[in-house]
MIKOLLUM-420350 format. One record per residue (C-alpha): residue in three letters; x, y, z. Coordinates in steps of 0.25 Angstrom, whole numbers, plus 5000, padded with zeros to 4 digits. Each point is the difference from the previous one (the first is absolute). Layout:
alaXYZ
...
//
This chain:
unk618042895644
unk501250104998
unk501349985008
unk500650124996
unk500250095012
unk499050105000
unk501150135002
unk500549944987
unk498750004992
unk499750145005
unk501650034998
unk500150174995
unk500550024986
unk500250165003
unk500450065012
unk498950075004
unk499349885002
unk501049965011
unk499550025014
unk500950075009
unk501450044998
unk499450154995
unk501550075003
unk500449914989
unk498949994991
unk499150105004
unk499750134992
unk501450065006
unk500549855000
unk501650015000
unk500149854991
unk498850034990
unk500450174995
unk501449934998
unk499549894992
unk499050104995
unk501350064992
unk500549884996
unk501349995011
unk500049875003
unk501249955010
unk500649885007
unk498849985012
unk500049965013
unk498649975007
unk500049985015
unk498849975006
unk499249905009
unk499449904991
unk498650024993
unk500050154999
unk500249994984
unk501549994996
unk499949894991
unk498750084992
unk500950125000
unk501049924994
unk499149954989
unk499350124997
unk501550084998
unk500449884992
unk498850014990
unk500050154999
unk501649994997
unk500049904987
unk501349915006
unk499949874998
unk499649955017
unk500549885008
unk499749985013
unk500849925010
unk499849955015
unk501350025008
unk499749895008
unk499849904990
unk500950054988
unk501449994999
unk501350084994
unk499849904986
unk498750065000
unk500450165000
unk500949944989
unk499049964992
unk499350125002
unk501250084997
unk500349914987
unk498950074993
unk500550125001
unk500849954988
unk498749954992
unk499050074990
unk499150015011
unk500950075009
unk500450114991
unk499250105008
unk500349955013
unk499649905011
unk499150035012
unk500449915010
unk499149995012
unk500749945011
unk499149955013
unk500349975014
unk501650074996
unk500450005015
unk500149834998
unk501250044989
unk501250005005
unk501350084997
unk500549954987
unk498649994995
unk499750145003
unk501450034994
unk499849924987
unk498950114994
unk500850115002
unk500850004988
unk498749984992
unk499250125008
unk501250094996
unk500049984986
unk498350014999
unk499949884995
unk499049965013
unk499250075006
unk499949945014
unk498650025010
unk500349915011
unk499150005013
unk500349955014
unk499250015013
unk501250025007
unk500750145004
unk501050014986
unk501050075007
unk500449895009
unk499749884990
unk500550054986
unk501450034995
unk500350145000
unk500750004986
unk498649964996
unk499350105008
unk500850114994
unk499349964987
unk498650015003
unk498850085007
unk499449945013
unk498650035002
unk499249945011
unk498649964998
unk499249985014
unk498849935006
unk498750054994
unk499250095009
unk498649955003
unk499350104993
unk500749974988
unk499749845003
unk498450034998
unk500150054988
unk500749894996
unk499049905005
unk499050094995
unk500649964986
unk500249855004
unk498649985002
unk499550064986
unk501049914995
unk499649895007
unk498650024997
unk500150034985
unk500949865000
unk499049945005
unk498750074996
unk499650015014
unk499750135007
unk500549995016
unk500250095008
unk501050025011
unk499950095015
unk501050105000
unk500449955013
unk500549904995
unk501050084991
unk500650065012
unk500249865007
unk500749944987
unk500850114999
unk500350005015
unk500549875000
unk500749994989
unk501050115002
unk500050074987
unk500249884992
unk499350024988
unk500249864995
unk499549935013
unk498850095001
unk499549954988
unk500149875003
unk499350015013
unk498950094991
unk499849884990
unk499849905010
unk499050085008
unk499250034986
unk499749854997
unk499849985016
unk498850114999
unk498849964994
unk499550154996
unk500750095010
unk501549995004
unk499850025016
unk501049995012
unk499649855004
unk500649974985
unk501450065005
unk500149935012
unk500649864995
unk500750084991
unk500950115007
unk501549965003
unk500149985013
unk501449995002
unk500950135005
unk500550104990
unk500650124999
unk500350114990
unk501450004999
unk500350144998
unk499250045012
unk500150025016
unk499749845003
unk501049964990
unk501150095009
unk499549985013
unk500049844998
unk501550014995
unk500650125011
unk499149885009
unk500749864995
unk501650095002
unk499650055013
unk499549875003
unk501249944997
unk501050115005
unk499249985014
unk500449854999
unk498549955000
unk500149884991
unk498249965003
unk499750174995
unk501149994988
unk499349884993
unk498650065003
unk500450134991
unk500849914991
unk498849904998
unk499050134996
unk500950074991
unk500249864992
unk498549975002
unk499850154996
unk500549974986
unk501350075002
unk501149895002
unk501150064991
unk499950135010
unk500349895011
unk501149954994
unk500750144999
unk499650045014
unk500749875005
unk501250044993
unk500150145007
unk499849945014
unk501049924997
unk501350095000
unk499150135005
unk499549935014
unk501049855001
unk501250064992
unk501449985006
unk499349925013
unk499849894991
unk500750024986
unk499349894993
unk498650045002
unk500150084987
unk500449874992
unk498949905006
unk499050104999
unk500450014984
unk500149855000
unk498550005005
unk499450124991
unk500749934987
unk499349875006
unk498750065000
unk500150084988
unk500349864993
unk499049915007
unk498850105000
unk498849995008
unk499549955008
unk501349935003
unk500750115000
unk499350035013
unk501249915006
unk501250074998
unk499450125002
unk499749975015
unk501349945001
unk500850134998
unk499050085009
unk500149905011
unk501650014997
unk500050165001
unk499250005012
unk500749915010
unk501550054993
unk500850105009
unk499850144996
unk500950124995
unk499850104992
unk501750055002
unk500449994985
unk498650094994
unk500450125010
unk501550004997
unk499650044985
unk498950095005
unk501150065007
unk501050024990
unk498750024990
unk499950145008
unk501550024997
unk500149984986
unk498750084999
unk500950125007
unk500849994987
unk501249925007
unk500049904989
unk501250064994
unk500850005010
unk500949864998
unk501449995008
unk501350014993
unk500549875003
unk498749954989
unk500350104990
unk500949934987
unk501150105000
unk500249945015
unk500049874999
unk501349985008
unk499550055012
unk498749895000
unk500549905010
unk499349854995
unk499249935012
unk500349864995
unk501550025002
unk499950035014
unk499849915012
unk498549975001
unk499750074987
unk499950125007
unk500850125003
unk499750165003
unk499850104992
unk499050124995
unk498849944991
unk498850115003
unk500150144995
unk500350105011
unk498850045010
unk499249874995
unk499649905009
unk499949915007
unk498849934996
unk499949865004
unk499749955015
unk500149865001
unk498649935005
unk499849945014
unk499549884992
unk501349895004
unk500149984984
unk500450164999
unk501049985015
unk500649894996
unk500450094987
unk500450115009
unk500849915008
unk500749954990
unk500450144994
unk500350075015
unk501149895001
unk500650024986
unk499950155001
unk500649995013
unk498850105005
unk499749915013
//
């Protein structure tokens, strides 16, 4: 019996052999002509997972000659890139080191920033890949350094060429000679949402359910029947603009429905941003806290994982929904966005200039901490209109009375 998974048994070794991806590794492929002239630079691969970042990885690390390490951010820790780093300083690490970093999204910021110096100098070469959108979850510093390329789901037609090739494999591994409906390719591939990995799974277990012809009865017991969705695509955007609306209309029941089939989905960390947004976009200054205790449950969830993760989650969904609402403080910077986009930036009063300090009267020597003067540029503003929320007139209140504007 052999364990090994069968999308590592069947693994590529030259990118031609990947299935999918053909705008990078296609005859006009963008990664392979610049490999192809031997330019190989710090890389970032984004990408839903089983679409072939990690065979990417291997094939760029065996064609290059650098000496390879391969680390699991979810696992691994800052000693660990040390080591990694450490042999850099080694015989073996004269020409370089390859590091390829999985899951990167997991590191956090000193992490990310610990490479840097090391990715300046040449002496690593990093590939790191994440399912997540790099341009919220990695250090821009770090970003700056490297080329994103986004691999996507693998198209259906490029699936049955794939299980095309599975079943050869299979059947030369085996010496048996099966055969398979091509029906059944585009069902696999249906359900399994361009996941290259997981289709061969559900491939391998439907070849030794069959006796001599893979058929669709084989498939049934074997398709996931769990909700998922691709997350670059409409479902993805339309279950998040659903949870926000949801919760921005104050429907707690309809804001943990979307919440539960985007986790269930397979895209909790999408979640966990989104929750954070409503928090000051839709909540904001009606309840100031929200932004904290919905950071306090995503760190939660992040640390617990799933399924328990699950738990937090809904707590700050539930939270958000029933919380009083204002969006005051998002349009006062839309506002004065609009403004600075005028090109009235530049325009800052005398009394903040250096040269005239001795005309800036200091607040905290007056009664109240307060007194009047001039803080805008001329022609800007006003911006802010306090909420009708009693968190936002209470504040209004309170300044009315000290700015004697009753």
């Amino acid at each position: 019996m052999n364990n090994k998974p069968l999308a590592d048994r069947m693994r590529p070794t030259e990118f031609s052999d990947i299935v999918g991806q053909k705008h990078l590794f296609g005859e006009k492929g963008a990664l392979s002509a610049m490999l192809d002239r031997d330019h190989l630079p710090n890389l970032i691969f984004y990408g839903p997972p089983g679409t072939g970042k990690t065979t990417a990885a291997n094939i760029i690390a065996r064609r290059s000659g650098l000496t390879m390490h391969k680390l699991n951010a979810t696992s691994c820790s800052l000693s660990d890139v040390r080591q990694v780093i450490a042999e850099t300083d080694t015989l073996f690490g004269r020409q370089g080191v390859l590091l390829y970093l999985d899951e990167i999204q997991y590191f956090n910021r000193k992490q990310q920033q610990s490479l840097l110096e090391f990715i300046e100098d040449g002496r690593l070469t990093l590939i790191a890949s994440t399912t997540e959108n790099p341009y919220y979850y990695l250090y821009g510093a770090l970003l700056s350094r490297s080329l994103v390329f986004e691999f996507k789901p693998v198209q259906a037609e490029d699936m049955s060429l794939l299980f095309e090739r599975a079943l050869a494999f299979l059947n030369e591994e085996n010496g048996l000679s099966k055969t398979c409906d091509p029906l059944c390719h585009a069902l696999i591939a249906s359900a399994c949402g361009g996941d290259v990995r997981k289709a061969l799974i559900t491939f391998e277990s439907a070849y030794f359910s069959a006796d001599d012809r893979i058929e669709r009865q084989h498939l049934d017991p074997l398709l996931p029947s769990g909700q998922s969705f691709d997350k670059s695509g409409d479902s993805h955007f339309d279950l998040m603009s659903a949870l926000q609306k949801s919760i921005r209309g104050s429907d707690p029941d309809a804001a943990v429905f979307y919440l539960a089939a985007i986790v269930e989905g397979g895209d909790m960390l999408a979640a966990c941003r989104r929750l954070q947004v409503i928090a000051s976009e839709d909540i904001g200054l009606a309840y100031p806290m929200a932004p904290a205790i919905v950071k306090a449950c995503v760190d939660s969830a992040l640390a617990l994982g799933l399924p328990e993760a699950r738990i937090p989650l809904a707590h700050a969904a539930v939270l958000l929904a029933t919380a009083p609402k204002s969006n005051s403080a998002y349009l006062a910077y839309d506002a004065a966005a609009q403004d600075i986009a005028a090109g009235k930036a530049g325009i800052v009063p005398e009394l903040f200039k250096a040269k005239n300090a001795d005309q800036y009267k200091y607040p905290h020597d007056y009664p109240m901490h307060w007194v009047d003067q001039q803080y805008l540029p001329p022609n800007c503003g006003p911006y802010y209109t306090f909420g009708e929320n009693k968190n936002e007139q209470a504040a209004k209140a309170y300044w009315d009375a000290i700015k004697k504007k009753k």
